[in-house]
PDB file of the backbone (N, CA, C, O) and the ligand in Angstrom, with CONECT records:
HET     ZN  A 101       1
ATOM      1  N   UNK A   1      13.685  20.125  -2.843  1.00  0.00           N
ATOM      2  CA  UNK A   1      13.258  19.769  -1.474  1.00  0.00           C
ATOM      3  C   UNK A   1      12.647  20.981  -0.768  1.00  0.00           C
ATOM      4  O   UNK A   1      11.448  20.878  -0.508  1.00  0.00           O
ATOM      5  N   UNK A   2      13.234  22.056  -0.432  1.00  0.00           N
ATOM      6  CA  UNK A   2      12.586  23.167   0.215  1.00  0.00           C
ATOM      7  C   UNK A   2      11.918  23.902  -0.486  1.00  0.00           C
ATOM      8  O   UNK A   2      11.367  24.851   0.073  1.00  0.00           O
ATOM      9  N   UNK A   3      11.728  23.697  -2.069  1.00  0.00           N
ATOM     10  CA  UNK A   3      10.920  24.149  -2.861  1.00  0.00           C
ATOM     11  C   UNK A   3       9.249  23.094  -2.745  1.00  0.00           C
ATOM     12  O   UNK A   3       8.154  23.574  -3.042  1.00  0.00           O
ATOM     13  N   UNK A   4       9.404  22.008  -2.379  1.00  0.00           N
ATOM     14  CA  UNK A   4       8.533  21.165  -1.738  1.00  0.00           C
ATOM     15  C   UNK A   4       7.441  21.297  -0.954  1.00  0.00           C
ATOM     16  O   UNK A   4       6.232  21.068  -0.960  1.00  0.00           O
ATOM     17  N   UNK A   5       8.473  21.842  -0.139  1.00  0.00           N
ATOM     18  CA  UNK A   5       8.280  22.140   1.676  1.00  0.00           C
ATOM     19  C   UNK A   5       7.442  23.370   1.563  1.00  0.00           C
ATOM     20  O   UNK A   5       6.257  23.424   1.894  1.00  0.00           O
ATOM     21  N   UNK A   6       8.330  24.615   0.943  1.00  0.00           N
ATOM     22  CA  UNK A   6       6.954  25.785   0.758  1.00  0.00           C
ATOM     23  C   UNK A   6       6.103  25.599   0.090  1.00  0.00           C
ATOM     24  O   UNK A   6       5.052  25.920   0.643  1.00  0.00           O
ATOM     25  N   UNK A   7       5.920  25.072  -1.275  1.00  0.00           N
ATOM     26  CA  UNK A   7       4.391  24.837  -1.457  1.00  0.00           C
ATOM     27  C   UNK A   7       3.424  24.075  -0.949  1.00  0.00           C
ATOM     28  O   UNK A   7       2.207  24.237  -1.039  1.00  0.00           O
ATOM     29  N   UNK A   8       4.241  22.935  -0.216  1.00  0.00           N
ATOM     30  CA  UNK A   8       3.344  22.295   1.072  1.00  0.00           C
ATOM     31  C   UNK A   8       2.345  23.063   1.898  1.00  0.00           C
ATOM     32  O   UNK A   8       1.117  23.015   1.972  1.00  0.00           O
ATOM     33  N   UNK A   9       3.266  23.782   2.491  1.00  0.00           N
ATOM     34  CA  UNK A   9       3.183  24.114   3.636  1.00  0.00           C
ATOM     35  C   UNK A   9       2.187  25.826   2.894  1.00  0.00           C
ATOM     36  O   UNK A   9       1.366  26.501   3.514  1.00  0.00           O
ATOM     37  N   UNK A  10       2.454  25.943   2.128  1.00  0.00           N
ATOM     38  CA  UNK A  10       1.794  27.488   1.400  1.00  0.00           C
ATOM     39  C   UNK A  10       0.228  27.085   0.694  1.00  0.00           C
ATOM     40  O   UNK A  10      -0.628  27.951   0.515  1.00  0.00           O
ATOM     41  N   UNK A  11       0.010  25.533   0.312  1.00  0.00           N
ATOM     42  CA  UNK A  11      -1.195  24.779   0.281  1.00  0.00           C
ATOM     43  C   UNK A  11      -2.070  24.573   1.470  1.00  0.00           C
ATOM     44  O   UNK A  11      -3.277  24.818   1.450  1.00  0.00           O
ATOM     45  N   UNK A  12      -1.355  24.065   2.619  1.00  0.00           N
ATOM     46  CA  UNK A  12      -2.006  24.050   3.661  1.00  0.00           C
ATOM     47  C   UNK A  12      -2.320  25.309   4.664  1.00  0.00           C
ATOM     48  O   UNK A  12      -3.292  25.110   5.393  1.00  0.00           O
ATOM     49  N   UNK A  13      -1.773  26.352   4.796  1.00  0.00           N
ATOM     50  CA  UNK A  13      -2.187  27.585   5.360  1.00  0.00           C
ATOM     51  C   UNK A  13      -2.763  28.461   4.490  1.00  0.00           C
ATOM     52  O   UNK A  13      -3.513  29.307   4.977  1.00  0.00           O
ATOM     53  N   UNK A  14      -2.513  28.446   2.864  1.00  0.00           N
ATOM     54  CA  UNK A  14      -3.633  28.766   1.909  1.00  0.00           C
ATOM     55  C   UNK A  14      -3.211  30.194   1.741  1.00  0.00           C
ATOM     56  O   UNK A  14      -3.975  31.158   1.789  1.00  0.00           O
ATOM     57  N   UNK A  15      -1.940  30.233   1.542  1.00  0.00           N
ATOM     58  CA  UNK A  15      -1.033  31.375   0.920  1.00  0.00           C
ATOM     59  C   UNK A  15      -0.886  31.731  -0.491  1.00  0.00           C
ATOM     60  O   UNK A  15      -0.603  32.821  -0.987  1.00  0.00           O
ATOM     61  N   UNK A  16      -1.123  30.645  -1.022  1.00  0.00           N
ATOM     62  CA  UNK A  16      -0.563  30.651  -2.504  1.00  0.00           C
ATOM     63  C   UNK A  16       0.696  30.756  -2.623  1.00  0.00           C
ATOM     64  O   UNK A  16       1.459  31.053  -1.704  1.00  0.00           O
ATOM     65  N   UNK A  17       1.096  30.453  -4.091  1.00  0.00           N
ATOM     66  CA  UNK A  17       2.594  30.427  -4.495  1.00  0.00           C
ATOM     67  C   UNK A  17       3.472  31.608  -4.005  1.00  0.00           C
ATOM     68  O   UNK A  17       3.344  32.783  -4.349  1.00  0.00           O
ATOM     69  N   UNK A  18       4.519  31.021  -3.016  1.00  0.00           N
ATOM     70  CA  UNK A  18       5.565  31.512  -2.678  1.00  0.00           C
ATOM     71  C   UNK A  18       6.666  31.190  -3.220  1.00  0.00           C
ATOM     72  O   UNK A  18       6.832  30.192  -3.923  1.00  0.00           O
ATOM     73  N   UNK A  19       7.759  32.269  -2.844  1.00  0.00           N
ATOM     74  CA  UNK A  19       9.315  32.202  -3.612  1.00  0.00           C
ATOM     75  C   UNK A  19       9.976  32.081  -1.999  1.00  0.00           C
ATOM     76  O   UNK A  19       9.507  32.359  -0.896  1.00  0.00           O
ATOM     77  N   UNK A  20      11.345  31.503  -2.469  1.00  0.00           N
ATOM     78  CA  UNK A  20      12.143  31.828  -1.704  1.00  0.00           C
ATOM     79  C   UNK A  20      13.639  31.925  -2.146  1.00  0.00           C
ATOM     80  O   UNK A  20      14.080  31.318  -3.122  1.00  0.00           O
ATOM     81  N   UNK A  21      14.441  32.812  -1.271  1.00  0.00           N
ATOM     82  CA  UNK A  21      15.356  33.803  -1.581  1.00  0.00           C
ATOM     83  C   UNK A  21      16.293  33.192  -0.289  1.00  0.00           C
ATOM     84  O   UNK A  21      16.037  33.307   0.910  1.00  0.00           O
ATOM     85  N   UNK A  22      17.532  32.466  -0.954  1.00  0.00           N
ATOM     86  CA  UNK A  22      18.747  32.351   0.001  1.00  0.00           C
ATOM     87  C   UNK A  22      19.358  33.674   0.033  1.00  0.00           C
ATOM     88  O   UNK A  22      19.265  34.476  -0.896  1.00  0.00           O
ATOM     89  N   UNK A  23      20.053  33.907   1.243  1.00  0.00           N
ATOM     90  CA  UNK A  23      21.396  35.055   0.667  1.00  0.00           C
ATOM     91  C   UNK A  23      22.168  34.533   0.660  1.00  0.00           C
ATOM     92  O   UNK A  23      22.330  33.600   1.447  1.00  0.00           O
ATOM     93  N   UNK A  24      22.921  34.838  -0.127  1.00  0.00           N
ATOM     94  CA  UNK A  24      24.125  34.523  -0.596  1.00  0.00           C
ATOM     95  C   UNK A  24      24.964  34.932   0.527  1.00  0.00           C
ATOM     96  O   UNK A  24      24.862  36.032   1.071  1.00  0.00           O
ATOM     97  N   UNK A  25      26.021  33.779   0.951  1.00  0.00           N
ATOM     98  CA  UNK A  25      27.588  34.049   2.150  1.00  0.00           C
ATOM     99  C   UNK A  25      28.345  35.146   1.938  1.00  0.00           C
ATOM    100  O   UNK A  25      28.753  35.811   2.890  1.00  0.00           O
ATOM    101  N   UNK A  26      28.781  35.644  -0.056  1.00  0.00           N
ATOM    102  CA  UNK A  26      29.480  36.599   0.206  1.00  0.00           C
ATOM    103  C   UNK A  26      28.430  37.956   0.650  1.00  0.00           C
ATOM    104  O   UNK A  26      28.884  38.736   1.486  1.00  0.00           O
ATOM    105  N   UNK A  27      27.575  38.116   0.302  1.00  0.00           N
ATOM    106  CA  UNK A  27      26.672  39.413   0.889  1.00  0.00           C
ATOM    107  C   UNK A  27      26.073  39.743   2.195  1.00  0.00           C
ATOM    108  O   UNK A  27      25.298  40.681   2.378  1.00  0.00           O
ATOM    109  N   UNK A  28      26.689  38.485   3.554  1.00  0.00           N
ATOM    110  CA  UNK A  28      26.413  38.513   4.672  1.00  0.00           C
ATOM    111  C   UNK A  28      27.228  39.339   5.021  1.00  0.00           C
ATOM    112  O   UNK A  28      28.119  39.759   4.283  1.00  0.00           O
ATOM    113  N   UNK A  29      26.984  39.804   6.558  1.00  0.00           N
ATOM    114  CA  UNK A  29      27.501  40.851   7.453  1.00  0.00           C
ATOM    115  C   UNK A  29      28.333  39.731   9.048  1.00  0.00           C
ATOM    116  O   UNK A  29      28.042  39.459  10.213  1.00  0.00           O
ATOM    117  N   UNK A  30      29.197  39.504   8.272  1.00  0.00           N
ATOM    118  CA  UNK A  30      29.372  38.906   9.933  1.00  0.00           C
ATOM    119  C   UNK A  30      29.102  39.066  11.136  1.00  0.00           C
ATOM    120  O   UNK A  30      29.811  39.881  11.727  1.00  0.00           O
ATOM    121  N   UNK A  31      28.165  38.467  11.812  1.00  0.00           N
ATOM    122  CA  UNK A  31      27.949  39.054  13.910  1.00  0.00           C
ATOM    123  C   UNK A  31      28.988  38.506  14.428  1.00  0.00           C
ATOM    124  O   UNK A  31      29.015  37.277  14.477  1.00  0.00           O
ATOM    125  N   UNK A  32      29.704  39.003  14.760  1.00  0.00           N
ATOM    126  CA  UNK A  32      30.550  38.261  15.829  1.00  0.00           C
ATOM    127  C   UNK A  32      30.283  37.845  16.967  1.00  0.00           C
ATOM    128  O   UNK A  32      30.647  36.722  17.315  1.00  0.00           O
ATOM    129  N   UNK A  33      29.312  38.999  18.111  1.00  0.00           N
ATOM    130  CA  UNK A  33      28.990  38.678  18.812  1.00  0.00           C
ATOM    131  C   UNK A  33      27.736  37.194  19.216  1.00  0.00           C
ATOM    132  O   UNK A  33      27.461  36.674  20.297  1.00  0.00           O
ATOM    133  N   UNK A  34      27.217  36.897  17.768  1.00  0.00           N
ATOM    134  CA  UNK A  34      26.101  35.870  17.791  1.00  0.00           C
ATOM    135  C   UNK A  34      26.155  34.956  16.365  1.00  0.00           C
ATOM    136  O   UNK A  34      25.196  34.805  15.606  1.00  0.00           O
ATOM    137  N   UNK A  35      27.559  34.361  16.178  1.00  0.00           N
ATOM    138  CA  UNK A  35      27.432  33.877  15.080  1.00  0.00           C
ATOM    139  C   UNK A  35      26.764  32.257  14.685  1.00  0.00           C
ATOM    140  O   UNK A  35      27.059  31.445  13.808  1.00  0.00           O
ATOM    141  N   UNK A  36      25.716  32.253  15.812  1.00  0.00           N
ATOM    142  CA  UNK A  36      24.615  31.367  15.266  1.00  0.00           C
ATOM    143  C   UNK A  36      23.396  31.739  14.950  1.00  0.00           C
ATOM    144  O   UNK A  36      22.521  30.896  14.751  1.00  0.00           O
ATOM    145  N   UNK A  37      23.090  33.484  14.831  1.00  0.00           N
ATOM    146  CA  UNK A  37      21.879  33.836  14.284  1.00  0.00           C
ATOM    147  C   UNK A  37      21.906  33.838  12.882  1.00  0.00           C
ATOM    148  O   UNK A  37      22.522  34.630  12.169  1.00  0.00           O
ATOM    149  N   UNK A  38      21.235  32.947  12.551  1.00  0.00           N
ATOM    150  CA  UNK A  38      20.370  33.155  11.139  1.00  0.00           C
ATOM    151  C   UNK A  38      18.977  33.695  10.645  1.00  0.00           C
ATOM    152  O   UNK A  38      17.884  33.166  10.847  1.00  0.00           O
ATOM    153  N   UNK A  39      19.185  34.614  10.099  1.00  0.00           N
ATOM    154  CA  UNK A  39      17.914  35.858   9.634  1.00  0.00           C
ATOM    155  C   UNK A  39      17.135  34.651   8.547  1.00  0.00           C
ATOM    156  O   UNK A  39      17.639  33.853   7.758  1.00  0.00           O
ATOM    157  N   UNK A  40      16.038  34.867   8.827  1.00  0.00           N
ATOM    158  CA  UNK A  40      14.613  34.375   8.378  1.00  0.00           C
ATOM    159  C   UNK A  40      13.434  35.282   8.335  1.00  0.00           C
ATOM    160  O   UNK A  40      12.889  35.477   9.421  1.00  0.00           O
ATOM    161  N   UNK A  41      12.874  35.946   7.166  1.00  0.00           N
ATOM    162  CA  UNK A  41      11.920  36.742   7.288  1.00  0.00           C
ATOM    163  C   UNK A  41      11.207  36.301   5.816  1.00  0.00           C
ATOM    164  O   UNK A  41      11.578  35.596   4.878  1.00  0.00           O
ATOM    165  N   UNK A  42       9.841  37.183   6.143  1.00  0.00           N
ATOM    166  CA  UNK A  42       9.095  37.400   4.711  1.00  0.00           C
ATOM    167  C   UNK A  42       9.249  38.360   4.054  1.00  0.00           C
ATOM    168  O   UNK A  42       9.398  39.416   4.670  1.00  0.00           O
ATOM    169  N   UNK A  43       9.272  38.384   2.765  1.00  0.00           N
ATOM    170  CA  UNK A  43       8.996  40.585   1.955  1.00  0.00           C
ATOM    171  C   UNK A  43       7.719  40.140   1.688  1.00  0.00           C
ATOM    172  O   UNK A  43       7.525  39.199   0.918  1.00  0.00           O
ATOM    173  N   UNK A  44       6.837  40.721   2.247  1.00  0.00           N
ATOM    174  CA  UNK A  44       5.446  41.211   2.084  1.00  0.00           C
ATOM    175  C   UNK A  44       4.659  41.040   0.904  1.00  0.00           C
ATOM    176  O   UNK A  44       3.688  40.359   0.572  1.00  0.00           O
ATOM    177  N   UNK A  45       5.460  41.948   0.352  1.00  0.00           N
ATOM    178  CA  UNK A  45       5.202  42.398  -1.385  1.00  0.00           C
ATOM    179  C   UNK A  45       5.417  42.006  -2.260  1.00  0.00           C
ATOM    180  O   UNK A  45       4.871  42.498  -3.248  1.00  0.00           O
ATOM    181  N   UNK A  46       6.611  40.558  -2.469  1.00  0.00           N
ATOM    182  CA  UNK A  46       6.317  40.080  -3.238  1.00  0.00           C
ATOM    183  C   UNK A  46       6.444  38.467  -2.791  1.00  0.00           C
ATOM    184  O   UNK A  46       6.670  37.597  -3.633  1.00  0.00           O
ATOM    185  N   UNK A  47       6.296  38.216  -1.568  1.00  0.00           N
ATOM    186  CA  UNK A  47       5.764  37.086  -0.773  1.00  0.00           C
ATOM    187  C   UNK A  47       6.614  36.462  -1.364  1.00  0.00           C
ATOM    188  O   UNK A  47       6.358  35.749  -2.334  1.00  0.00           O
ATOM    189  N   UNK A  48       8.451  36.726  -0.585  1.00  0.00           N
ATOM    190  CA  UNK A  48       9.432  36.180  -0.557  1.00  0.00           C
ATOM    191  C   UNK A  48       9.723  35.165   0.800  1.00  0.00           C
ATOM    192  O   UNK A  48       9.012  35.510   1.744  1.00  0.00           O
ATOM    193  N   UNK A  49      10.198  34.533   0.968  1.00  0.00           N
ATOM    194  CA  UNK A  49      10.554  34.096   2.432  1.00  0.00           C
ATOM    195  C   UNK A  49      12.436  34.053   2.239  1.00  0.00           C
ATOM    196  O   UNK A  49      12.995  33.016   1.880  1.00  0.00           O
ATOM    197  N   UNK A  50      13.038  35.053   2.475  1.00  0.00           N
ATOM    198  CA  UNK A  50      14.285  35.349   2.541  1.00  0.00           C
ATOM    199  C   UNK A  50      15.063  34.838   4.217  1.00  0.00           C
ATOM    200  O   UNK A  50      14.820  35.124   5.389  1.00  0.00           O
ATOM    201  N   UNK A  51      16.187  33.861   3.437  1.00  0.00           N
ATOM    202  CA  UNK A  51      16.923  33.222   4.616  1.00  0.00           C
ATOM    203  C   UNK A  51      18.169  33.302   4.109  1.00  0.00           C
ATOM    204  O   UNK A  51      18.618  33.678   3.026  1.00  0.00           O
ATOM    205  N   UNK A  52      18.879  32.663   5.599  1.00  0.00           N
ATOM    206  CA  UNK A  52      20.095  32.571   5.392  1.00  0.00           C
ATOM    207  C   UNK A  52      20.293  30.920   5.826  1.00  0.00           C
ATOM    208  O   UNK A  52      19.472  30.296   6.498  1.00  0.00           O
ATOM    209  N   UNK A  53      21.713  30.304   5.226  1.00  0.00           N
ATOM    210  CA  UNK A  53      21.859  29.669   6.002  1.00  0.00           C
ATOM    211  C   UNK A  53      20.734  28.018   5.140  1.00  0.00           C
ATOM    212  O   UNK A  53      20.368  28.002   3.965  1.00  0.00           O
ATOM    213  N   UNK A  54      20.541  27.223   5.868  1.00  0.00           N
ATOM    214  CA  UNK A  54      19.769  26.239   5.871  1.00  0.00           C
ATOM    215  C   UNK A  54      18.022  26.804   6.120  1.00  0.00           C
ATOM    216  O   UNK A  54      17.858  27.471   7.141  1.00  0.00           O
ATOM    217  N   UNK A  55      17.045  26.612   5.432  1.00  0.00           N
ATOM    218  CA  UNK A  55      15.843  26.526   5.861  1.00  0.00           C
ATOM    219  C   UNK A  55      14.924  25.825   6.379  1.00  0.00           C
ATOM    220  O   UNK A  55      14.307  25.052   5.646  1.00  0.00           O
ATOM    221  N   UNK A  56      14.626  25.913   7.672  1.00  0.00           N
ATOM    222  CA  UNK A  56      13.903  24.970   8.467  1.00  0.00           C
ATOM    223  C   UNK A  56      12.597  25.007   8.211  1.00  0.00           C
ATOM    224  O   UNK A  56      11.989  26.053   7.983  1.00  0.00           O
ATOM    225  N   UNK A  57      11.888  23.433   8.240  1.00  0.00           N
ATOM    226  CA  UNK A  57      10.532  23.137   8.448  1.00  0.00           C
ATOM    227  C   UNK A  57       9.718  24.595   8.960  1.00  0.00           C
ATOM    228  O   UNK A  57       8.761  25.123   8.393  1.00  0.00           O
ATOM    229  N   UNK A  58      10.253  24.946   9.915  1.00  0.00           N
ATOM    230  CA  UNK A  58       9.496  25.440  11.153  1.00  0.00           C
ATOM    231  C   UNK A  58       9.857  27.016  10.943  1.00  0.00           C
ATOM    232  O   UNK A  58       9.487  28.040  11.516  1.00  0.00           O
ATOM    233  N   UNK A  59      10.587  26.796  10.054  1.00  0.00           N
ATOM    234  CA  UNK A  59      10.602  28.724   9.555  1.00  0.00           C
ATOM    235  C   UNK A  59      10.158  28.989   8.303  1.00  0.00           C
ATOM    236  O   UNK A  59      10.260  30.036   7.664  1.00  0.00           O
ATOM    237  N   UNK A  60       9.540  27.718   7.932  1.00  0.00           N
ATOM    238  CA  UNK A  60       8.474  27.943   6.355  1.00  0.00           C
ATOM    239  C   UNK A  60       7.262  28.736   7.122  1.00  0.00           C
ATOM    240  O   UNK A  60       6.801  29.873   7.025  1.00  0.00           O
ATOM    241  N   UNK A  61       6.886  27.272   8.156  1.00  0.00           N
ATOM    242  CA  UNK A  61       5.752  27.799   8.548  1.00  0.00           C
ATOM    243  C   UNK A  61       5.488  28.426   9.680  1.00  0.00           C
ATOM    244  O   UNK A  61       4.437  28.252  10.297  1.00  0.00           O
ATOM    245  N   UNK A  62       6.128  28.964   9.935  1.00  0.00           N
ATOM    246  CA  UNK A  62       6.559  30.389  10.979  1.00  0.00           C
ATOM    247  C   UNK A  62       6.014  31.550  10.011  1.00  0.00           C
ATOM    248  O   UNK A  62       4.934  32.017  10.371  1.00  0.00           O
ATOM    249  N   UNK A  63       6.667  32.186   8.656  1.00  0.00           N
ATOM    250  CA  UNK A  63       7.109  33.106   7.971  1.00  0.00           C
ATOM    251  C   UNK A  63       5.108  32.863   7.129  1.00  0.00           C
ATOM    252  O   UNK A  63       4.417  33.881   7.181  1.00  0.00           O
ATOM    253  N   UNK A  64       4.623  31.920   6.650  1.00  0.00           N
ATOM    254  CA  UNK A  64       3.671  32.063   6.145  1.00  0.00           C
ATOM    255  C   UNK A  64       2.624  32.519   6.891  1.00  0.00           C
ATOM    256  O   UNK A  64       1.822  33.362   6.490  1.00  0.00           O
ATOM    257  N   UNK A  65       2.593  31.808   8.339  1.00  0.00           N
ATOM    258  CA  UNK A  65       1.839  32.335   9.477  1.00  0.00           C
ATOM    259  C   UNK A  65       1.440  33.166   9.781  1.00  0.00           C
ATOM    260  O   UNK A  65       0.236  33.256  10.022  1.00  0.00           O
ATOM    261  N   UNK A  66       2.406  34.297   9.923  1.00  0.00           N
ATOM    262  CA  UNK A  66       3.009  35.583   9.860  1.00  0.00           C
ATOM    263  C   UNK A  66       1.986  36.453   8.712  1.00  0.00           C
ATOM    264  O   UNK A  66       1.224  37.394   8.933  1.00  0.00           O
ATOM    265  N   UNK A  67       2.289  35.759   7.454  1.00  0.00           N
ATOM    266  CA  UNK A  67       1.586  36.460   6.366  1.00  0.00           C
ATOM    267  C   UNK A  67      -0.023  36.584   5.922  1.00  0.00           C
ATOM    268  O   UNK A  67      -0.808  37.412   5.460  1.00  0.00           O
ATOM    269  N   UNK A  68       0.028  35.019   6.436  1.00  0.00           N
ATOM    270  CA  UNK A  68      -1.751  34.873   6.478  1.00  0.00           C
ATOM    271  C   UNK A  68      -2.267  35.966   7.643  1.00  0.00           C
ATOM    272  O   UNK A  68      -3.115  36.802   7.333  1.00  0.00           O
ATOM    273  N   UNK A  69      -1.814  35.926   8.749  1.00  0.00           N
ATOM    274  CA  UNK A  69      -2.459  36.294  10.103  1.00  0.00           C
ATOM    275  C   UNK A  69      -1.758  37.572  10.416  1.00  0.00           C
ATOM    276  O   UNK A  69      -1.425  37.717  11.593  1.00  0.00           O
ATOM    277  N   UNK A  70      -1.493  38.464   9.626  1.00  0.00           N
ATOM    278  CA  UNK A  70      -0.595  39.694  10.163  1.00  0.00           C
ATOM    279  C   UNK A  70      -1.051  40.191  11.601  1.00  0.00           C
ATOM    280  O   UNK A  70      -0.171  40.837  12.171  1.00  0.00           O
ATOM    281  N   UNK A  71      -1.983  40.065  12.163  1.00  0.00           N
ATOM    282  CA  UNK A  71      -2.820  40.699  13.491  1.00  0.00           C
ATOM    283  C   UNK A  71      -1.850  39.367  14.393  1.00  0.00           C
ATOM    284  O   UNK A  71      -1.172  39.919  15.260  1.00  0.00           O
ATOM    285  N   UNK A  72      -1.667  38.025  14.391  1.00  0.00           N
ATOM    286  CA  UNK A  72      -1.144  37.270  15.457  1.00  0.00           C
ATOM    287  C   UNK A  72       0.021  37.729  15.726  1.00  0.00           C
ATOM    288  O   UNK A  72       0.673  38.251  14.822  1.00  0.00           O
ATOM    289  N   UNK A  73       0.578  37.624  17.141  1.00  0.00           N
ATOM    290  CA  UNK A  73       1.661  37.834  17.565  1.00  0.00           C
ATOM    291  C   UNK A  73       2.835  37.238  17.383  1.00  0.00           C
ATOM    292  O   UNK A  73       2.565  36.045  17.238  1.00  0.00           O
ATOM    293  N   UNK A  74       3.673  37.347  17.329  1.00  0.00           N
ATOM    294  CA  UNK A  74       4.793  36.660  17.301  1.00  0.00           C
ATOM    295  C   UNK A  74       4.727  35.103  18.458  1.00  0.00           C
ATOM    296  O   UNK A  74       5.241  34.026  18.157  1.00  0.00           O
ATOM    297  N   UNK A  75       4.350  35.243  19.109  1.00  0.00           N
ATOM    298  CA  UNK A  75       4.365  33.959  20.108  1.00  0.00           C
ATOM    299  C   UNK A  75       3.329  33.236  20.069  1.00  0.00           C
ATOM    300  O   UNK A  75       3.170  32.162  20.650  1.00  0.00           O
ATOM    301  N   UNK A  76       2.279  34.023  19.104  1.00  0.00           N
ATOM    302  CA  UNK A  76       1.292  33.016  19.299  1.00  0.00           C
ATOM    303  C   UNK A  76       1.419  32.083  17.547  1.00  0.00           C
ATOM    304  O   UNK A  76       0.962  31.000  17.182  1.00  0.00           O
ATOM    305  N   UNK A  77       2.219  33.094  16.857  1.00  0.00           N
ATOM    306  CA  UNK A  77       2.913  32.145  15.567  1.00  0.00           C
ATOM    307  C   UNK A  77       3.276  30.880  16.007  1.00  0.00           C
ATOM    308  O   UNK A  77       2.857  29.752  15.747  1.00  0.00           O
ATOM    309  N   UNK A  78       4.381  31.433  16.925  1.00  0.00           N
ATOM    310  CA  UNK A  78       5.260  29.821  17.498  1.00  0.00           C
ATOM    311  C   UNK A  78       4.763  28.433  17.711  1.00  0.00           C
ATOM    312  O   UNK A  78       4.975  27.259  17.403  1.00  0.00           O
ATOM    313  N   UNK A  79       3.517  29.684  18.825  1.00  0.00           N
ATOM    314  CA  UNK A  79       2.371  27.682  19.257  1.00  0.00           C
ATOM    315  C   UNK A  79       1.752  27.227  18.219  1.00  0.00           C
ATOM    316  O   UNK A  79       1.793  26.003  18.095  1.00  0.00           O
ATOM    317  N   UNK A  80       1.036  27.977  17.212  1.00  0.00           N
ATOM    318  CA  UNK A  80       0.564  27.482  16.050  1.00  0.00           C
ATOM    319  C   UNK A  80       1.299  26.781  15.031  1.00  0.00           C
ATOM    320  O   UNK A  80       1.010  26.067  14.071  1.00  0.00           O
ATOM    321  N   UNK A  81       2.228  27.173  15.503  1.00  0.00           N
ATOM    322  CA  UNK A  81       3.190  26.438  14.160  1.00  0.00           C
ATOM    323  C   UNK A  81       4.178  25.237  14.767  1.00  0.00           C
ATOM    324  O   UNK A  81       4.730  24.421  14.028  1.00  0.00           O
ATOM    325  N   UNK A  82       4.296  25.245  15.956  1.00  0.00           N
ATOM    326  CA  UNK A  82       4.425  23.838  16.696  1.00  0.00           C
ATOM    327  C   UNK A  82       3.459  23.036  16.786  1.00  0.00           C
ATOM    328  O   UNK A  82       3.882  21.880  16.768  1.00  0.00           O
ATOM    329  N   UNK A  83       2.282  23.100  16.881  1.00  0.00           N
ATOM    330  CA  UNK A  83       0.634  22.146  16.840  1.00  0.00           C
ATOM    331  C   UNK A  83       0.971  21.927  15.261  1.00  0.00           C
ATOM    332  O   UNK A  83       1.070  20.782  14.820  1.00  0.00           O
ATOM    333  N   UNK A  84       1.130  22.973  14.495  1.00  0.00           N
ATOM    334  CA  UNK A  84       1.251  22.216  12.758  1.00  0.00           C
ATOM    335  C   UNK A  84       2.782  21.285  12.939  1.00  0.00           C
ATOM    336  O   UNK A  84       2.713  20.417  13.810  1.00  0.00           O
ATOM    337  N   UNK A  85       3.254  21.323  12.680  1.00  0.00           N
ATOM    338  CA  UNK A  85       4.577  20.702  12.743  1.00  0.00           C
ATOM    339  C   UNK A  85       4.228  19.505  13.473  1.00  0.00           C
ATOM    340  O   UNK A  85       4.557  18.547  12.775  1.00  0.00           O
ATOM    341  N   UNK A  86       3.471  18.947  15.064  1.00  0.00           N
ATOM    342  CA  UNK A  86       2.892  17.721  15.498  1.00  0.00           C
ATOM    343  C   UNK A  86       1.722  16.997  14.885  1.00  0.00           C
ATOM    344  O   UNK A  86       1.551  15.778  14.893  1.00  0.00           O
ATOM    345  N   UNK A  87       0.924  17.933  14.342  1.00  0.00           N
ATOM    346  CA  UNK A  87      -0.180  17.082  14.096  1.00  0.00           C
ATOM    347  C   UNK A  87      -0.068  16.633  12.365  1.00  0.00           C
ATOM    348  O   UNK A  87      -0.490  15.613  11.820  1.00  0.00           O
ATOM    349  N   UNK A  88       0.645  17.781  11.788  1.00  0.00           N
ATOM    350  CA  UNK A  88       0.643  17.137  10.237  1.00  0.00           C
ATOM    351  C   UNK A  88       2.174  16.311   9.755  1.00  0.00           C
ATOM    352  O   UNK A  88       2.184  15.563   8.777  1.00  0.00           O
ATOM    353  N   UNK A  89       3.031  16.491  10.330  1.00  0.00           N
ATOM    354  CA  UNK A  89       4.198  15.543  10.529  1.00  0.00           C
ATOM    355  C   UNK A  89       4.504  14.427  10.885  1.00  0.00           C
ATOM    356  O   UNK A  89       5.597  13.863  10.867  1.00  0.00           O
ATOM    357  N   UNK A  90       3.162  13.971  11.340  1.00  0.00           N
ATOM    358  CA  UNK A  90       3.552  12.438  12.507  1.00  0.00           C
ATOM    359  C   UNK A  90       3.397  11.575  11.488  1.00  0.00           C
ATOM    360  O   UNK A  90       3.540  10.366  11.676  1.00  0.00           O
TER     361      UNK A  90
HETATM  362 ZN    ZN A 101       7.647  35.689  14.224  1.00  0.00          ZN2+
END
């Protein structure tokens, strides 16, 4: 299923084949102070999308966004990737 979802979503922003990398529970760091943050990022280099936790729709294509467009901002990821998420989801 989320192996699905990224090549979907890595077809349509035109990334090419991506991996992705759970971490594993025992190798987490507990926050105490925020224990509903879940880390979601890319490795660059070998065009990982490393998570924790469950992987969302919207942090596939958050994280590819990111990779295609290194110059966009972080907020302007967001709106772009909310307009994808409405217009190719419905
Ligand atoms: Zn971001």
């Amino acid at each position: 299923m989320t192996r699905d979802r990224v090549m979907y979503w890595a077809q349509i922003i035109g990334v090419g084949p991506t991996s992705t990398y759970r971490i594993p529970r025992k190798e987490m760091v507990t926050n105490s102070y925020n224990r509903n943050y879940r880390f979601c990022g890319l490795c660059r280099e070998t065009k990982t999308i490393i998570y924790q936790g469950k992987l969302k729709e919207e942090d596939i294509i958050h994280e590819l966004l990111h990779f295609k467009f290194p110059k966009i901002s972080h907020s302007n990821v967001r709106t772009i990737t909310n307009i994808l998420l409405r217009i190719l989801e419905e």
